[in-house]
Structures are given as structure tokens and as C-alpha cells.
C-alpha positions, 0 to 999 in steps of 0.5 A, spaced: 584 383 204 588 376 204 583 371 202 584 363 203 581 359 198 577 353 202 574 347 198 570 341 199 575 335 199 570 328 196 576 324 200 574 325 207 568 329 206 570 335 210 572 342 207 580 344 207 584 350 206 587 348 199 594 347 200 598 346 193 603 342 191 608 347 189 606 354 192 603 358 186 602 352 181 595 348 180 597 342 177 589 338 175 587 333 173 579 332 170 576 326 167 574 327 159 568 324 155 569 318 153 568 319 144 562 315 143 557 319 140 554 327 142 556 330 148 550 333 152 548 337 158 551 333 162 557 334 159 556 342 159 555 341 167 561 338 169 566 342 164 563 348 165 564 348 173 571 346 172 572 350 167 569 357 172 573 354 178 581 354 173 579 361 171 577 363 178 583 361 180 587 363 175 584 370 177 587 370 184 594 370 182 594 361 181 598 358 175 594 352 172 597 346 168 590 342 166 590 335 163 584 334 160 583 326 157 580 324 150 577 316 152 577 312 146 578 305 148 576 300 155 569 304 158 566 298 158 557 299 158 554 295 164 548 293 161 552 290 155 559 289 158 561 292 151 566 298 150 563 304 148 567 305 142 565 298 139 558 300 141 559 307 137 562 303 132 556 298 130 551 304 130 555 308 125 557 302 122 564 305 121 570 303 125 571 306 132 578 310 132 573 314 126 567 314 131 572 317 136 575 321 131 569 324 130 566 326 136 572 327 138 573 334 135 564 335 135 566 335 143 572 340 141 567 345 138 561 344 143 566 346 148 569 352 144 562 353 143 560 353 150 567 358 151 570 352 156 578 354 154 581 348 151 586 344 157 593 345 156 593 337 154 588 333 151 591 326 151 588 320 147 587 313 151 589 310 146 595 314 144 598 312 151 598 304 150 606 303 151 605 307 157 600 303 159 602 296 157 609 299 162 605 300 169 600 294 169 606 290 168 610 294 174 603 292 178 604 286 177 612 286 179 609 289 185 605 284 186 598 288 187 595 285 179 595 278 177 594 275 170 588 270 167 589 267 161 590 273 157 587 279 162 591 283 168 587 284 173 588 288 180 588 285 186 584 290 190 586 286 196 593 287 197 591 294 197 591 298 204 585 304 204 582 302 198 575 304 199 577 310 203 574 314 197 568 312 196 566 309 203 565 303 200 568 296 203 571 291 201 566 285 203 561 290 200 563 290 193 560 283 190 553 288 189 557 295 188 562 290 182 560 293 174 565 287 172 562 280 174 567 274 171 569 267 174 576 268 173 577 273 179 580 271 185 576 276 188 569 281 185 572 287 187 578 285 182 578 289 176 581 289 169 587 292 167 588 289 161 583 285 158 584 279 153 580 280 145 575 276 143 576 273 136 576 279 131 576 285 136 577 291 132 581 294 138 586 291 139 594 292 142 599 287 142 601 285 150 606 281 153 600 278 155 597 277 148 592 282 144 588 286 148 585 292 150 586 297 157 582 297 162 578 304 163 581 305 170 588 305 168 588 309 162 587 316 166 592 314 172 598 312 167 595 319 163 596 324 169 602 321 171 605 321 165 603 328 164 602 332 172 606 327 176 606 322 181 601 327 185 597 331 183 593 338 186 586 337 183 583 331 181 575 332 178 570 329 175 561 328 175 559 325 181 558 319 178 566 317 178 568 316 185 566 309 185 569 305 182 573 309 177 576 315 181 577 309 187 580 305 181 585 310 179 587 311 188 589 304 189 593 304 182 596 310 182 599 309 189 601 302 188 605 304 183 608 310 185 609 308 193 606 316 194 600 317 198 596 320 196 596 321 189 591 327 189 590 333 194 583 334 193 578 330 189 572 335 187 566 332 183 559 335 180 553 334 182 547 330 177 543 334 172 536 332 170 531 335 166 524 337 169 526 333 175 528 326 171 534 323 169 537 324 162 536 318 157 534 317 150 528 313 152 524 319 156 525 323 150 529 328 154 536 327 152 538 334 150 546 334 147 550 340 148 549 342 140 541 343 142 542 347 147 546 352 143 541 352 137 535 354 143 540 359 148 545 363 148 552 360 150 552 365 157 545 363 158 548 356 158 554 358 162 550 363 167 544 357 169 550 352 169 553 356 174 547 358 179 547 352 182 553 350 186 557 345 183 556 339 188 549 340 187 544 337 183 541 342 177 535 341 174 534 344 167 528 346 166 524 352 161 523 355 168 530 355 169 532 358 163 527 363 163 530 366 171 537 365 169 536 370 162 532 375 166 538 375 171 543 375 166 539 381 162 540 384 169 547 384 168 548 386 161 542 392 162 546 395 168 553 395 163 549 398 157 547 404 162 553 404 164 556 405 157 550 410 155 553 415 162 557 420 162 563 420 167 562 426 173 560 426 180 564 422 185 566 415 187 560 412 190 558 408 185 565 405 185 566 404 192 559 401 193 560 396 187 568 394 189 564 391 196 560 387 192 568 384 188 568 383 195 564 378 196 564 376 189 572 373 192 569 371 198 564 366 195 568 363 190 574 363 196 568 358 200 568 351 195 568 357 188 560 358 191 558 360 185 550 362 187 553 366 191 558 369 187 553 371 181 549 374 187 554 379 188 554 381 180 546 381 181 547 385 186 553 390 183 548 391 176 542 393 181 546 398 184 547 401 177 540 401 174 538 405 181 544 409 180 542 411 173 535 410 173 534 416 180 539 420 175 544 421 180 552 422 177 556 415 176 563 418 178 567 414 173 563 409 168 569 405 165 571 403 173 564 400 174 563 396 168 570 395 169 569 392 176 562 388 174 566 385 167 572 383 171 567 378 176 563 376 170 569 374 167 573 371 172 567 365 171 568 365 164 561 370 162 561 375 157 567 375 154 568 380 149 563 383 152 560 390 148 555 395 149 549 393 145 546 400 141 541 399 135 543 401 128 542 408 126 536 406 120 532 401 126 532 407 131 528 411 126 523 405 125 523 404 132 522 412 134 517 413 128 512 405 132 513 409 139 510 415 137 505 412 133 504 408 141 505 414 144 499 417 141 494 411 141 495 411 148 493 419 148 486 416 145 486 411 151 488 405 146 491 402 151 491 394 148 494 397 141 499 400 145 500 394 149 500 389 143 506 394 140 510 393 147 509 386 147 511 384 139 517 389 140 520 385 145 519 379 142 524 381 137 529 383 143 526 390 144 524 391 151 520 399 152 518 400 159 514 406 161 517 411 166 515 418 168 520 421 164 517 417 157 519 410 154 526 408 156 528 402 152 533 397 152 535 391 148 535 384 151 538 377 149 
């Protein structure tokens, strides 16, 4: 079967059968977290999605170059009008480029934690400042930036479809500009270079004196510098279409005279917790290293996945509790398959290479993940039927095999094997179902019951059936 992938093009809002550059190869670009402090659910969200969308396509037969970049410098805060680092910075009461180091390898192992496969590049804002300092200076050549005392900033005015992105017009961006100053000659203007106030401790030499980058600029000098004048994919949270993501348009073009610099703009949904936006001040900030020490990095991941990535989430107990049941569906299903024995014919294969089917099918449609798992949910369920009515599974190895090539091609139970319990605890276990047993003979049933309850506290799950107890390990 020949299958098209389609995505949902953020430019232009409209589904488009997805076309590289070069065919075969994926060159793609995601926005990284800017090294401030720790990275949160959010952050988990946005690269986790992305992280399932590289391995799916990895897994059709695509070739992919993904730059990932680290920003320490220039993300300036709304409220303050500071940059995130110097923020940091006077929290920590260290230097920036200490603080950046810091979060910048916590991030590292929370991904690594989380199985996002690091990015085949990972660069440093601040380590491209030549480069930067080159390409505004190219704008201003261009006659699309202009200097103010010791700031560059970009004249969206000049700039043919700026706006085309985000929708927003450019009579309209007085209320929508995050950078008010004076000394623009128009609001929509932005920074590209911003000059120093007096012991600033980020500073760079210019030929416009000592400054710092503008957000913007740095990750369209980085994907340049690293993917090329055009790009297949460009992501980030949903939150970046305006003004960054729109900001990286109008330089990028400008400098290169290509259009356009990205095919497809792809961006995740908001996460909230139980219905709320995640801030520190509602107490309900739950940075990525929590969320480890609670659940499981497949838990994550499976929660994560089961809402499509343009789609808002919501983290919630509620939510964590159906995403384990399913996920303990699934890993039940290969440990029955791992306890069977191989004979019969090839029904059970033949029934749950449809579902891989349509595992492919759903990914192909804008890497549909919901329904992508509800094909795995659907494989699992077949085996627990199979198995449980004790009818012959044909070739065990070939099922589990087909269920785990779904799994991870989204990035789930990696390495994954059979759970058994240990010869000593299969005594014990034994000798608490035969005491269980026996009270139930004499009609105790709620010291049974409580039996039943406290093993599965422990991850022992036991289930009455008509052949005597089958029991299995959860998560």
C-alpha cells in the first residue's frame, strides 16, 4: 500500500500533501527552550510531539537532518522588558552563561529522561554572534533594518506578506508589539541588535557598539547556518507564530531573496493543568523532573501523544490514570504474548497487521496520534481476546513484533521486555493466593478482597476468571 503523508500547513491554514525539498530528506527546524530556569510539561509537550512526528517519519523510509537550538541570549520578558538569562541570572545570583550552562544540560537529561532522541545539532545562540552580527548588517545593506543610536532594528514596512503567517496586519500591530520604543519609525519594528545599558553583563562588540542579538535573528541565522536558505519543517508551541515565527519570515526572506524559507510550519497546542494555564503563582507549575519522579517516561510520553499535537491538553490525575490503564493494556497484551506458545495459523497476524494499517494511515493524516494509539489499543485488545478465549496464537514473536514496531515508531517502550516476576516472589505470591483462595471458600470475601487490593498496590494485579486467578504485573 502507497501512503501520502498530508500535514496541516500553519501558513495558510490548510492541509497539504507534504512535499520535500530534496525527495527523501527532511531538513527541520524546532525552536529550543530558552536556558533560563527548568523545563516544564510544556516543554515535554512541544518536544515530545515533534519528537514522535521525526521518528514517524524516519519510520516510512524519510531521512531526517533536525537542528534543535539552545537560546541564551536576547528572549526578552514582556513584563519586565529584561532578558530571560539576566532574569535567571539575578535569581541565581551567578553569571548568565553559568545559569544557561546549567539548565542547559538539566534540559539535556530531562529529554534524554523523556527518550526525546537528542537533534543531530544543538546550537548555541550565543555561539553564533559573528554570524549574526554578518546577516543584520547584510539587512541593513538590503535596506530592510535601520540603525537607532546603538540598536538595529527591521523595518517590517519594507517587507512584502509580513503578516501572512500570523494574519495579523500591519495597522494592527501597535496592540499586538511586545517591544514599545520611541525611537521606532514604526511599532512593528523589531530588534536585531539591541544596544547595552551600562554594565550589562551580555555583551558582544558590534559595528554598532556593544549589544546583544534580538531573539528573532538568532534562529534564522541558526537554521541558515545549519539547514540552508529553505527548510522543509519549521515548529514550535503555538505560542510562537506571533511575533517570532513571523519575525523569522520577514528576515530570513529578506536576507536570502527565496521565498519561501519554510514549507510547512507545524505548531503544538497549550497545555494546561486541570483546566488552567501553568504558572508558578496557581502552584501549578510541574517542571518535567516532577513529573518524572510521579510517572513513568512512557506514561508521559503515551498522555502526551493521546491528544493530537494542535490540540490543547490538559494534564490532569484524570488523565494520567486513563493513559496508564491503556498503556498497561498494551504491555499486558506483549506479556501474554511472551507467555504463549507458538502453533495454529495466522489469524491473529493477519488481524493485527490491519490495525499497522491503520496505525500508518493515521499518522500519514497530520501524524494523528489519537488515532494512531487506538490502532495499538485495538492490536492489544485483539491478543487479550485471542489468548484469553485459549485460542492458538500462530507465531507470538510476529505479533508482539508488529505491536512493538507501532509502539516505537512513536517513540514507546523502547527496549521493551516481558515482565516476569522473580522465582523467590512467585512463592510468596503463590502461598497469599492460596491463603486468598481458601478464605474465599469460607465465604471471606473482604479479606480476600482486601488481599487483591493491597497486591495491586504493589503492581500485582490478580483477576478472578473461571480457570482460577490469572495474574499479571502493571506499571
Amino acid at each position: 500500500m502507497t501512503y501520502k503523508i498530508t500535514v496541516f500547513n500553519t501558513l495558510g491554514r490548510e492541509y497539504q500533501e507534504f512535499k520535500t525539498i530534496t525527495p527523501g530528506l527532511v531538513k527541520m527546524y524546532i525552536c529550543g527552550p530558552t536556558v533560563y530556569d527548568s523545563a516544564h510539561l510544556g516543554h515535554a509537550r512541544t518536544y515530545i510531539a515533534f519528537d514522535a512526528i521525526i521518528r514517524f517519519l524516519e519510520y516510512m523510509g524519510y531521512r531526517v537532518i533536525y537542528v534543535r537550538n539552545i537560546t541564551d541570549v536576547g528572549h526578552i520578558r514582556e513584563e519586565s522588558g529584561m532578558d530571560r538569562m539576566i532574569h535567571g541570572a539575578e535569581r541565581e545570583r551567578r553569571h548568565p552563561m553559568e545559569v544557561a550552562d546549567k539548565y542547559m544540560m538539566e534540559f539535556f537529561k530531562d529529554m534524554d529522561m523523556l527518550g526525546v532522541r537528542r537533534p543531530d545539532i544543538q546550537p548555541r545562540a550565543s555561539m553564533v554572534i559573528p554570524e549574526i552580527i554578518d546577516a543584520v548588517h547584510k539587512l541593513i545593506e538590503k535596506g530592510f533594518a535601520y540603525t537607532v543610536d546603538g540598536s538595529v532594528y527591521f523595518e517590517v514596512s519594507k517587507f512584502d506578506g509580513y503578516g501572512r503567517l500570523s494574519r495579523i496586519k500591519i495597522s494592527e500591530l501597535q496592540r499586538h508589539r511586545l517591544e514599545p520604543d520611541p525611537r521606532k519609525k514604526s511599532p512593528g519594528d523589531f530588534a536585531l541588535w539591541k544596544e547595552a545599558p551600562p554594565n550589562y553583563p551580555l555583551v558582544w562588540r558590534s559595528p554598532w557598539g556593544l549589544g546583544f542579538p534580538g531573539w528573532h535573528i538568532e534562529c534564522s541565522v541558526m537554521s541558515m547556518k545549519y539547514l540552508g536558505e529553505q527548510i522543509d519543517v519549521h515548529g514550535g508551541g503555538h505560542d510562537l507564530v506571533f511575533p517570532h515565527h513571523e519575525n523569522e519570515i520577514a528576515q530570513s526572506e529578506a536576507l536570502s531573496g527565496k521565498s519561501p524559507f519554510v514549507r510547512y510550519w507545524l505548531h503544538t497546542g497549550e497545555l494546561t493543568v486541570e483546566g488552567q494555564g501553568m504558572h508558578k503563582s496557581l502552584g501549578n507549575y510541574i517542571t518535567i523532573r516532577e513529573a518524572l519522579r510521579r510517572y513513568s517516561p512512557d506514561l508521559i510520553r503515551l498522555f502526551i501523544l493521546s491528544s493530537h499535537y494542535r490540540s490543547p491538553i490538559d494534564f490532569s490525575e484524570k488523565a494520567m490514570a486513563q493513559a496508564r490503564e491503556n498503556l498497561e493494556k498494551i504491555v499486558d497484551a506483549l506479556n501474554l504474548l511472551s507467555e504463549a506458545s507458538d502453533g495454529g495459523g495466522d489469524e491473529l497476524a493477519n488481524s493485527v497487521a490491519l490495525d499497522v494499517e491503520e496505525f500508518k494511515s493515521a499518522m500519514c493524516n497530520d501524524f494523528n496520534t489519537p488515532s494512531a494509539l487506538a490502532a495499538i489499543y485495538a492490536a492489544a485488545d485483539k491478543v487479550r481476546a485471542h489468548i484469553g478465549m485459549g485460542r492458538p496464537v500462530g507465531t507470538p514473536s510476529k505479533v508482539a513484533g508488529m505491536i512493538l514496531e507501532m509502539c516505537n515508531a512513536l517513540g514507546l517502550l523502547r527496549g521493551f521486555t516481558p515482565v516476569r516476576l522473580a522465582v523467590e516472589a512467585e512463592k510468596v505470591l503463590k502461598v497469599l493466593l492460596d491463603v486468598r483462595r481458601e478464605l474465599r471458600r469460607r465465604g471471606l470475601y473482604e479479606i480476600g478482597d482486601e488481599i487483591r487490593s493491597r497486591l495491586a498496590e504493589i503492581g500485582i494485579k490478580v483477576e478472578d476468571t473461571r480457570d482460577g486467578e490469572r495474574v499479571r504485573l502493571t506499571l
